[in-house]
C-alpha positions in Angstrom: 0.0 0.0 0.0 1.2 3.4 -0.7 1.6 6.3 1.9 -1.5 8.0 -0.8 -3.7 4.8 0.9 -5.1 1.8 -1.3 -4.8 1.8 -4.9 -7.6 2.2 -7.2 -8.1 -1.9 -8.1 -8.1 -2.3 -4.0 -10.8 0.4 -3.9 -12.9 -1.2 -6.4 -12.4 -4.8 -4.9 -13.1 -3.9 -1.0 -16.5 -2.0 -2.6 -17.5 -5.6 -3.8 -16.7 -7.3 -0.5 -18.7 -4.7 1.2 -21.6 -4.6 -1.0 -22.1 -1.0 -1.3 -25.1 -0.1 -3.4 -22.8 1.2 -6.5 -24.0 2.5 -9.9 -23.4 -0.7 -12.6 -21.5 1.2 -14.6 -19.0 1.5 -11.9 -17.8 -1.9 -12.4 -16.8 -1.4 -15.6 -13.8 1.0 -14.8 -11.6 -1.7 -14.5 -12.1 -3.4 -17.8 -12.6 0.1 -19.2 -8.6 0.9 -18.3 -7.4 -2.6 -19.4 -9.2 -1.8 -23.1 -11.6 -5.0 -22.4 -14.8 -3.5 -23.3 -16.8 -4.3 -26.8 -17.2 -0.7 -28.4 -20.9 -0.5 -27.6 -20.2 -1.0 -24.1 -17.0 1.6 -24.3 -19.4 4.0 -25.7 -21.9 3.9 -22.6 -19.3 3.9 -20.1 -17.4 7.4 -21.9 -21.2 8.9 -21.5 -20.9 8.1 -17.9 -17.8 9.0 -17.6 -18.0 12.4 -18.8 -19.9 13.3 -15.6 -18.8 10.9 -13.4 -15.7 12.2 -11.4 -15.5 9.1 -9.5 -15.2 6.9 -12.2 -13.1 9.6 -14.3 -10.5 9.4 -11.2 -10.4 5.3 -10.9 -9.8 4.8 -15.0 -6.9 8.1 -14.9 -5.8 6.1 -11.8 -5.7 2.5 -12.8 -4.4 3.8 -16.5 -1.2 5.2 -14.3 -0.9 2.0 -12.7 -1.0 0.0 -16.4 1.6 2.4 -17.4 3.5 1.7 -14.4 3.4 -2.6 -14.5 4.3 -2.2 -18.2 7.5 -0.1 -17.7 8.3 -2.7 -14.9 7.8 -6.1 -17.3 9.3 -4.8 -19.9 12.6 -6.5 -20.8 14.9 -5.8 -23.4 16.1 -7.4 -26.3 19.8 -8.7 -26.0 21.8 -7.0 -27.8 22.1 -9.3 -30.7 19.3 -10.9 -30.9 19.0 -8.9 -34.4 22.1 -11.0 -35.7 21.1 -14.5 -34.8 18.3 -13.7 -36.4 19.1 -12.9 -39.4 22.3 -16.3 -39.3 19.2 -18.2 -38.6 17.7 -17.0 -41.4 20.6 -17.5 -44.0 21.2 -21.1 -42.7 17.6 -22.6 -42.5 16.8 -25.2 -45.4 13.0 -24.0 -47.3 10.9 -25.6 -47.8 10.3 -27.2 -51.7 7.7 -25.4 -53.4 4.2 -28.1 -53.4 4.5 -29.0 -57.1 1.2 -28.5 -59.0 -0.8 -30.8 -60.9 -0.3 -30.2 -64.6 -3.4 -28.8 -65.7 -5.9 -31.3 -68.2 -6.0 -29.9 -71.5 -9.2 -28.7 -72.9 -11.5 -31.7 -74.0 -12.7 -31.8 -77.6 -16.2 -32.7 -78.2 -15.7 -36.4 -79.8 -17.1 -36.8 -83.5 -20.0 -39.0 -82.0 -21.7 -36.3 -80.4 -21.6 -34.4 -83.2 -23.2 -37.0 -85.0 -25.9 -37.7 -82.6 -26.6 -33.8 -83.3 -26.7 -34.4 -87.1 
């Protein structure tokens, strides 16, 4: 916990322990942040999030938090990873191309149907 007290995803947890009587579109701040919405759903949370300050604070909150956890997983690449690549590349057999049937050449209508026209 953080001297600024609980962080926005304990907030919204301990309100579902406790049961408080919360507007339903409070619940969706959390998937709101993490972009896990379908776009009809995203569009009626931003109308209630335009006048909800409470909400507006959670999602600029947990969106600092997302920033933060990325900035800590993030790794990178050894240095030449770029190389080994690329070796890899120059040294790994192809595949044969799948060979294609030779196509059938057109049919000519046999003399005996054109008889059986006649």
């Amino acid at each position: 916990m953080s001297a600024a007290g609980p962080g926005p995803l304990r907030r919204y947890l301990g309100r579902l322990r406790l049961g408080d009587a919360v507007h339903p579109l409070h619940s969706l701040a959390v998937p709101y942040a993490l972009d896990a919405l379908g776009p009809a759903e995203a569009r009626r949370f931003e109308r209630h999030l335009a006048g909800c300050a409470r909400c507006a604070e959670e999602v600029r909150a947990l969106a600092a938090d997302l920033v933060r956890l990325a900035r800590a997983a993030t790794v990178p690449a050894p240095p030449d990873l770029r190389r080994r690549i690329l070796a890899a590349v120059r040294t790994t057999a192809q595949e044969p191309p799948v060979p294609r049937a030779a196509p059938e050449p057109p049919r000519r209508p046999s003399g005996r149907g054109l008889l059986a026209l006649a």
